[in-house]
C-alpha positions in Angstrom: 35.2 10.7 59.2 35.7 7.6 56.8 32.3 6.1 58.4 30.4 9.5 57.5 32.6 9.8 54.4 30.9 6.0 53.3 27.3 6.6 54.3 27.2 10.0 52.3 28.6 8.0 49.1 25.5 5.3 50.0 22.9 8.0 50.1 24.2 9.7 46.9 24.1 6.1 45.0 20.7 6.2 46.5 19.5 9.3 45.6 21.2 8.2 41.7 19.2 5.3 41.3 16.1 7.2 42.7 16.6 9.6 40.1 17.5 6.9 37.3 14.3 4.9 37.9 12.3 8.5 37.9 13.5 9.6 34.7 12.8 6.1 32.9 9.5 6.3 34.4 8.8 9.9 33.0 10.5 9.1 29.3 7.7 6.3 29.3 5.4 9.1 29.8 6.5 11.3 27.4 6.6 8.7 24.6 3.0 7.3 25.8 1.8 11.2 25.3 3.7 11.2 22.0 1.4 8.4 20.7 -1.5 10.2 22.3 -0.7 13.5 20.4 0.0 11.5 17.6 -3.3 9.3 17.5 -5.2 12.8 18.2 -3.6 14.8 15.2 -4.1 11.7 12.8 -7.8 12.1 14.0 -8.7 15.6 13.6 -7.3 15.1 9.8 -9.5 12.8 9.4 -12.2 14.8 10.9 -11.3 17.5 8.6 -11.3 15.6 5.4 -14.6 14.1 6.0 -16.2 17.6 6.9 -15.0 19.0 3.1 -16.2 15.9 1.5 -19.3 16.5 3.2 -19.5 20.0 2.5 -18.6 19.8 -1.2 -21.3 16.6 -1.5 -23.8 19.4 0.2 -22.8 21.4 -2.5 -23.0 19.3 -5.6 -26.6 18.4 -4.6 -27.7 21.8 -4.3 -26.3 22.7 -7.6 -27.8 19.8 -9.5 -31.1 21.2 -7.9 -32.6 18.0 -6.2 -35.1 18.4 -4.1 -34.7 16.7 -0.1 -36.9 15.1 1.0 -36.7 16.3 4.7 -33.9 18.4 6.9 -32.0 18.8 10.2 -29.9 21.0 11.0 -26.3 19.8 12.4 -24.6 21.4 15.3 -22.9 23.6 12.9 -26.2 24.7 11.7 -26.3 23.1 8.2 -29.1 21.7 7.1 -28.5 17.9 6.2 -30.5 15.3 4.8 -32.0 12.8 6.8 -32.4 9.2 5.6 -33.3 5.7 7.7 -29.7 3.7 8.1 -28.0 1.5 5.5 -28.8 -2.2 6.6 -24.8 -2.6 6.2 -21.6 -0.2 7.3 -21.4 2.3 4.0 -18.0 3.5 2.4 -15.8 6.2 3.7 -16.9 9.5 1.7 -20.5 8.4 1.5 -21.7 8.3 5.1 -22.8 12.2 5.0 -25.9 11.0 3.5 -26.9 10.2 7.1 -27.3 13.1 9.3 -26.3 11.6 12.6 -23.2 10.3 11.3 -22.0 14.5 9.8 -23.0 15.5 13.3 -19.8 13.2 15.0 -16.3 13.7 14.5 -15.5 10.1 15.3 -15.0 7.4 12.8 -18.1 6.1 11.1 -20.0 2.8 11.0 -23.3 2.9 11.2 -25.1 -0.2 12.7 -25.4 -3.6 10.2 -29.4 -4.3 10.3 -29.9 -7.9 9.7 -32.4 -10.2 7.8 -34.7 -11.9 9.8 -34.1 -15.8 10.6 -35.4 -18.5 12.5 -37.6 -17.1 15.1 -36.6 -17.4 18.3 -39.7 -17.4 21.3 -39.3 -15.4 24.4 -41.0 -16.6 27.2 -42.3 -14.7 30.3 -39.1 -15.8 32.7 -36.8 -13.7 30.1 -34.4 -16.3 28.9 -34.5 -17.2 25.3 -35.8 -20.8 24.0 -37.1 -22.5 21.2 -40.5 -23.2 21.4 -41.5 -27.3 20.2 -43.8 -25.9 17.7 -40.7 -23.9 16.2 -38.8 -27.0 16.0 -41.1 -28.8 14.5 -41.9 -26.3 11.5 -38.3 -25.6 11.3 -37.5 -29.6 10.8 -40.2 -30.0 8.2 -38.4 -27.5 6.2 -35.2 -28.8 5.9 -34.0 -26.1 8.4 -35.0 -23.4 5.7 -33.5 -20.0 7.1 -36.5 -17.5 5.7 -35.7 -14.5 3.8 -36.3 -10.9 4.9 -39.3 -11.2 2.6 -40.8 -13.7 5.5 -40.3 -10.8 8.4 -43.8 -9.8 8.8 -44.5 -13.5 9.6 -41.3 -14.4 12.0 -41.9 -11.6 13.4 -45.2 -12.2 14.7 -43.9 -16.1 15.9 -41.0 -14.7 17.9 -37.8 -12.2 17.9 -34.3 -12.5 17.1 -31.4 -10.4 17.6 -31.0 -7.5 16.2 -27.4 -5.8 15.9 -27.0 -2.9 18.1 -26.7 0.5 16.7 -22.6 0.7 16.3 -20.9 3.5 16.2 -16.9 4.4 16.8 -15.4 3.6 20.0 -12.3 4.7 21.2 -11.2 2.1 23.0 -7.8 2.1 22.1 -7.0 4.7 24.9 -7.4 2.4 27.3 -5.3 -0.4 26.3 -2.8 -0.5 29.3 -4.9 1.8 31.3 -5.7 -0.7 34.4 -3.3 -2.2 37.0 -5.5 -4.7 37.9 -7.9 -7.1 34.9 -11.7 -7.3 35.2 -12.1 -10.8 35.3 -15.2 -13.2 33.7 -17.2 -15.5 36.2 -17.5 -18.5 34.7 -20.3 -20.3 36.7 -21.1 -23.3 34.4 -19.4 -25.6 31.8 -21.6 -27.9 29.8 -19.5 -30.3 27.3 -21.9 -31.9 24.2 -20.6 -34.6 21.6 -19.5 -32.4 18.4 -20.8 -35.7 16.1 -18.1 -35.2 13.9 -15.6 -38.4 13.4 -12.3 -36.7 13.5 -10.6 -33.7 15.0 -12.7 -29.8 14.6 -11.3 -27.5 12.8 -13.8 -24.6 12.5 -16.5 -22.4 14.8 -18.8 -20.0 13.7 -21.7 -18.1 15.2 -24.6 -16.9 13.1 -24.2 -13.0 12.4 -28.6 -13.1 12.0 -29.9 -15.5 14.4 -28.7 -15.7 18.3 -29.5 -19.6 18.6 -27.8 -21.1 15.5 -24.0 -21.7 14.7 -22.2 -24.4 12.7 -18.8 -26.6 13.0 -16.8 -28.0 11.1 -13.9 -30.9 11.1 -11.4 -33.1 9.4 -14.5 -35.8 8.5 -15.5 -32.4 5.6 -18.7 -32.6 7.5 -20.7 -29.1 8.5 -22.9 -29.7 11.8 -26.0 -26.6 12.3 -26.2 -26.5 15.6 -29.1 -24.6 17.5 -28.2 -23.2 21.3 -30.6 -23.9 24.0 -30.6 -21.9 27.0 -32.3 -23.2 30.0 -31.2 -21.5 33.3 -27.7 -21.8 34.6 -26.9 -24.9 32.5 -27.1 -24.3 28.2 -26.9 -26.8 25.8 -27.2 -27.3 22.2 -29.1 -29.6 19.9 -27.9 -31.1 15.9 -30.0 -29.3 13.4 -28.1 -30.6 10.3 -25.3 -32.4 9.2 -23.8 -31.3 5.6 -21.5 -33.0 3.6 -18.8 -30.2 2.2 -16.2 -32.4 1.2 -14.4 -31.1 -2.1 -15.7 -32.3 -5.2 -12.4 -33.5 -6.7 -10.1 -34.8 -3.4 -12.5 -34.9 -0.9 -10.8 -32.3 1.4 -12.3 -30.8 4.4 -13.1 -27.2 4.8 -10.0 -25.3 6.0 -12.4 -22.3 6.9 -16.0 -21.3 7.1 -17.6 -17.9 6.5 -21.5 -17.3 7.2 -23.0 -15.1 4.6 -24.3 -11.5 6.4 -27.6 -12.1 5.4 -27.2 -15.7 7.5 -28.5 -17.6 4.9 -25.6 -19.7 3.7 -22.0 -20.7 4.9 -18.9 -20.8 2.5 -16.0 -22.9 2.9 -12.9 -22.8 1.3 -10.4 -26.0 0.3 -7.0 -26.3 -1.6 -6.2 -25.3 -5.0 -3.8 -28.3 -5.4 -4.7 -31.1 -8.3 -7.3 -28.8 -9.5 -9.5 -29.6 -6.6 -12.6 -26.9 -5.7 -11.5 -23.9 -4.0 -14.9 -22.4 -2.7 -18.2 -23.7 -2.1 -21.4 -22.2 -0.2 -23.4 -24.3 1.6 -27.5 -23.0 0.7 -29.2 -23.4 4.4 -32.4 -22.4 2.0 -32.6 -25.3 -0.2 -34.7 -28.3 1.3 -32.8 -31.0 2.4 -33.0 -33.6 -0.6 -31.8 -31.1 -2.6 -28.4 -29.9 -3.6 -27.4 -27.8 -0.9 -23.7 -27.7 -1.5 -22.5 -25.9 -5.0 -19.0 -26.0 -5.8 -17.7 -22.6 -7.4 -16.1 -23.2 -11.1 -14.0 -19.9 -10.7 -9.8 -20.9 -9.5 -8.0 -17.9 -9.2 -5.6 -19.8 -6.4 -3.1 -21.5 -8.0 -1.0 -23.5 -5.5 -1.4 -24.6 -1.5 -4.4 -24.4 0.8 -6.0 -21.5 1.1 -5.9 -20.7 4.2 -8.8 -17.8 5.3 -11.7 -16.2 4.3 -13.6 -13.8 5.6 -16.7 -11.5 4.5 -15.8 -7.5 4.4 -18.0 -5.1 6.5 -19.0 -2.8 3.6 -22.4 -1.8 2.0 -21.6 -4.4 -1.0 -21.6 -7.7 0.1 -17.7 -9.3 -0.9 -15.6 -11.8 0.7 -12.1 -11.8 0.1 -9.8 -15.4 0.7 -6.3 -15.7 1.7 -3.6 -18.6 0.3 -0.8 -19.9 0.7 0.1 -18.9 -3.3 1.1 -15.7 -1.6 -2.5 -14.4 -2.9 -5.9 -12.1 -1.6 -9.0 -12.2 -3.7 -11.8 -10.6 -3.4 -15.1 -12.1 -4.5 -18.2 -10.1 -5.4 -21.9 -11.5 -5.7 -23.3 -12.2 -9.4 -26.0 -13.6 -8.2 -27.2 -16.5 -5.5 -24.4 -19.3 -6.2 -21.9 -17.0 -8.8 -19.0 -14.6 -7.2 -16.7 -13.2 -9.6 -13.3 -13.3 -8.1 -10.8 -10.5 -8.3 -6.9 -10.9 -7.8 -6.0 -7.8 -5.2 -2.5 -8.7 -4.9 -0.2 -11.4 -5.3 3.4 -10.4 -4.7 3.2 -8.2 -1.9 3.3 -11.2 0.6 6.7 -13.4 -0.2 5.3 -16.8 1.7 2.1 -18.1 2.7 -0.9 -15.4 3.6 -2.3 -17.0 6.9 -5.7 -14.2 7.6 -7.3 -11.6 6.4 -10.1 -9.1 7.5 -11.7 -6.0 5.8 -11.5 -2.2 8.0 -14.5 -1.1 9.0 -13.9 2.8 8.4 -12.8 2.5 4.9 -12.1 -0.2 1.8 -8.8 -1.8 3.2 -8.0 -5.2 3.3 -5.7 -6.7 6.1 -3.6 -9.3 5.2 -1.2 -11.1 7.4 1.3 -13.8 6.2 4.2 -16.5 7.4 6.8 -13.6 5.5 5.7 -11.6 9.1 4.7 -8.9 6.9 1.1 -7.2 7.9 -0.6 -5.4 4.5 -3.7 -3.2 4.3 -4.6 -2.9 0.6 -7.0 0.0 0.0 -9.4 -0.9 -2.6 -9.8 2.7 -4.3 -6.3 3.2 -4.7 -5.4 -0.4 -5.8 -2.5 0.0 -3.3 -0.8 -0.7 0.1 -1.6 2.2 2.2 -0.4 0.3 5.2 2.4 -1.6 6.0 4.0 -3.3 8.6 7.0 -5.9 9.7 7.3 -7.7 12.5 10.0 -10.1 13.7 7.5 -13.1 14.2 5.4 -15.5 11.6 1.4 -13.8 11.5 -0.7 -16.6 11.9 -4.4 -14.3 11.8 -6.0 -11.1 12.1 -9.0 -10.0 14.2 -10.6 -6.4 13.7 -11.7 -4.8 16.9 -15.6 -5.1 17.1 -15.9 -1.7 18.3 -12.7 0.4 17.9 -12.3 0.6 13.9 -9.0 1.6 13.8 -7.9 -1.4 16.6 -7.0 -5.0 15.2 -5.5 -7.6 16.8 -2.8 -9.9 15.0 -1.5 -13.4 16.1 2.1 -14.6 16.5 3.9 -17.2 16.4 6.2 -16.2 19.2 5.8 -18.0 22.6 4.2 -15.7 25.3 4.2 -13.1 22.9 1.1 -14.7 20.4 -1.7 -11.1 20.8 -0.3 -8.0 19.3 -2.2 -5.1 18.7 -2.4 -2.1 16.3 -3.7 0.6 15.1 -4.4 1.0 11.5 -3.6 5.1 11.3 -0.1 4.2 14.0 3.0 3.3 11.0 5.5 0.5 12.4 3.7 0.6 15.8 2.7 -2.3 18.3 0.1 -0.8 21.2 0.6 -3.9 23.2 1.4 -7.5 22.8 0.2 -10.3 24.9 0.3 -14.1 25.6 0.7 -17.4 27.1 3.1 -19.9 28.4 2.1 -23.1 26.8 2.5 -26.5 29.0 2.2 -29.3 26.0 4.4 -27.4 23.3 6.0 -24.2 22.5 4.9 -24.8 18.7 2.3 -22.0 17.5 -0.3 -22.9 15.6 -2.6 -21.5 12.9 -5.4 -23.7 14.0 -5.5 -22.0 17.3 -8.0 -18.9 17.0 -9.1 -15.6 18.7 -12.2 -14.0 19.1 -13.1 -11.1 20.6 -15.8 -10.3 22.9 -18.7 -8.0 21.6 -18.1 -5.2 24.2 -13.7 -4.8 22.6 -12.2 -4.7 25.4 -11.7 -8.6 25.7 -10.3 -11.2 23.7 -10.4 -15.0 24.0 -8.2 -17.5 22.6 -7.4 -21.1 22.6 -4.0 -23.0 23.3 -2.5 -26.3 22.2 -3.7 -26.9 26.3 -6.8 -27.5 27.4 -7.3 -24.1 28.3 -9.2 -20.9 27.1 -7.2 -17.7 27.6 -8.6 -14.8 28.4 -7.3 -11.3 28.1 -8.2 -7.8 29.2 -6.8 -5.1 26.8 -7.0 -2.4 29.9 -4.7 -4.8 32.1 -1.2 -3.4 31.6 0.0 -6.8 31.7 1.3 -9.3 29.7 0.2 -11.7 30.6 -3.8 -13.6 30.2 -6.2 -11.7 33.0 -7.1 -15.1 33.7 -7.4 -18.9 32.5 -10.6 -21.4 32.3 -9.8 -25.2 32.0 -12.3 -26.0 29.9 -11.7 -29.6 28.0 -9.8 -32.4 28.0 -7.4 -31.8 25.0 -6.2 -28.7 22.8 -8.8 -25.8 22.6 -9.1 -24.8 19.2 -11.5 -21.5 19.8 -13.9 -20.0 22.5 -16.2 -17.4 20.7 -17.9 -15.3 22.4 -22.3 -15.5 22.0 -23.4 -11.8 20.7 -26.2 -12.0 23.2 -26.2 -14.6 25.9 -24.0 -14.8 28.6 -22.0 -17.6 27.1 -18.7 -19.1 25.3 -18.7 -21.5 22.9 -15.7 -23.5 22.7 -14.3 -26.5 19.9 -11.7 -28.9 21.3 -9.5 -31.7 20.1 -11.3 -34.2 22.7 -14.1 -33.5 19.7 -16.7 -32.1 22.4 -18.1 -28.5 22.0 -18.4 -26.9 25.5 -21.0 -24.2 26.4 -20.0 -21.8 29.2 -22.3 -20.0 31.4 -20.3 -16.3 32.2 
């Protein structure tokens, strides 16, 4: 009886835990539900809002009595005007003007149509090259990036990419929602000479032209680089070399910015001992002329500023970052005058390490040392989002595709990739990251990218690794790892075209990856 007595006491304990590990496994369920419900409610207000503003818009129009040029009628069956697509996303409130856009109830964005640059020649085989005749023509002009004035006439020498048409994607449904990562084939690794003397610090691909993109390193020295893709193994050939070394202390760029239009880069310095704070780098201007123009405008007032980045809206801005505990946005006067404008500088109580614009409305994301993450919305003039986590923010990354997804670096080890959602209060989707080998310092220096379809992100390490990461995996750790150079990797972006990443490393080579 006492041996029956013990094996019905094992089977209840059993059964218990059973039941225990059922029940946590449902409560997950029912809170990931929650946050469904939740994420779908905030939506359908927001599809709601923007049908009244579009319906009262309608309505003002027809009262003032303008005429429209043509109509459609919408799936509700009112008529709409129809109009070609802004060249850039447009403001939240103003996108009924477009009739595919009041047809949706998803978030807007309509597709960023960009200026024509240097032509690129496709031959019959498919891949993309530069033709010697281009090089040539391109050389002799000082590596002049034409104008959209100049399409007719690129457009007859070759093609260059043009952006897709973006809309809304709800991706962020199916962060988690895999057991098992899809994984990139990396079949090739080729590793040039950067030409810069000491350590890189920046990367950035041209938003206009598929074959251009520019570094730059601690020497203050910005290299044009063109890519050139031939078969399994791509390479990449020095266009330029630019001296943007401040005008006062000789710093080095601490960031770099292409212009939307791909015309010009911007770099951004220290506002310590009065030094310049912004310059733009004129790709236009021939060669023997000044290229480099140093902005007389220093609304920074202390510390490196540390980020800049321009904003996705119809009117072209850029807004920096510093470690003054200050965003500013800067607005075109004309070619080589921005007018800076002081958002805010007291929100943040240390050093403001990134910032990004929202696609879907006016709100700037700013992320800072203090571990505090702000969205400022520009029309209110105030926080309409914040956020507190218990780690330093080092950056911040938008979501290509999902406008309401951004990703934010930390400085916690193993847990660097968090992401959010910009309608979610006080709420992490997911967090991800690595176990460094060399050091468990985070750095700044160390960036992300993600990859043009959302659903990946790349990111470099103080190891000579590239870490990938598949938001579907419900794991936290990378979906997988690619040694890629000898020393720290300081970024692998991802091409917007090719099959390729483009790494910067601390062994000062710049490796191209066939995937």
């Amino acid at each position: 009886m006492a041996s029956n007595s013990g094996e019905d006491t094992t089977d209840r304990e059993e059964q218990e835990e059973a039941l225990i590990a059922l029940i946590e496994h449902r409560a997950k369920e029912v809170d990931h539900l929650r946050t469904r419900v939740t994420y779908y409610k905030s939506q359908l207000e927001e599809a709601e809002k923007r049908l009244k503003e579009t319906e009262r818009k309608l309505a003002h129009i027809r009262n003032r009595g303008n005429n429209i040029p043509s109509t459609k009628l919408s799936e509700s069956g009112v008529k709409v005007k129809e109009e070609r697509r802004s060249c850039s996303p447009i403001k939240t409130g103003e996108h009924s003007r477009n009739g595919k856009h009041d047809q949706r109830p998803q978030l807007v964005i309509p597709a960023v149509n960009p200026k024509l640059s240097v032509p690129i020649k496709i031959e019959e085989g498919g891949s993309k090259s530069i033709s010697s005749h281009s090089i040539s023509n391109i050389k002799e002009k000082g590596y002049r990036i034409p104008h959209e004035k100049e399409g007719a006439e690129t457009q007859s020498r070759g093609t260059k990419r043009k952006f897709e048409q973006r809309e809304h994607k709800d991706i962020i449904q199916m962060v988690c929602s895999s057991s098992s990562p899809r994984t990139v084939n990396c079949l090739s690794s080729n590793h040039i000479p950067s030409q810069h003397k000491r350590k890189l610090r920046s990367l950035a691909l041209c938003p206009t032209n598929d074959q251009l993109f520019v570094t730059s390193a601690l020497d203050g020295l910005v290299n044009l680089w063109q890519i050139q893709a031939r078969g399994d193994r791509s390479s990449a050939s020095l266009l330029s070399t630019s001296d943007c070394g401040s005008s006062i202390n000789r710093r080095w760029p601490e960031d770099i910015a292409w212009h939307p239009h791909g015309d010009r880069l911007f770099t951004v310095y220290s506002a310590d001992g009065g030094d310049s704070q912004i310059a733009v780098l004129n790709l236009n201007k021939p060669k023997e002329k000044k290229r480099v123009t140093f902005f007389e405008d220093k609304p920074h007032v202390k510390g490196i500023i540390n980020s800049i980045m321009f904003m996705p809206w119809e009117d072209v801005c850029f807004v920096t970052g510093g470690s003054d505990h200050a965003v500013v946005q800067w607005t075109e006067k004309n070619e080589d005058s921005w007018k800076p404008k002081m958002l805010h500088r007291n929100m943040h109580s240390s050093a403001v390490m990134g910032v990004a614009g929202m696609q879907q409305k006016q709100m700037v994301v700013s992320v800072g040392a203090d571990k505090r993450i702000i969205g400022f919305d520009l029309q209110t003039g105030r926080a309409d989002y914040k956020h507190q986590i218990e780690s330093k923010c080092m950056s911040v990354l938008p979501n290509p595709c999902d406008f309401n997804l951004f990703m934010v670096q930390t400085s916690t080890p193993e847990r660097q990739l968090r992401l959010f959602d910009i309608r979610l209060r006080r709420t992490e989707i997911h967090e991800f990251g690595w176990k460094q080998e060399s050091s468990e310092s985070q750095s700044a220096l160390i960036n992300q990218a993600w990859s043009p379809d959302g659903y990946h992100l790349t990111s470099g390490s103080a190891d000579p690794t590239i870490h990938i990461f598949d938001i579907r995996y419900n794991s936290n750790k990378p979906s997988q790892s690619i040694k890629a150079h000898q020393k720290r990797v300081f970024k692998a972006a991802w091409h917007h075209t090719l099959p390729l990443l483009i790494s910067i490393s601390s062994d000062l080579n710049i490796g191209i990856h066939k995937i």
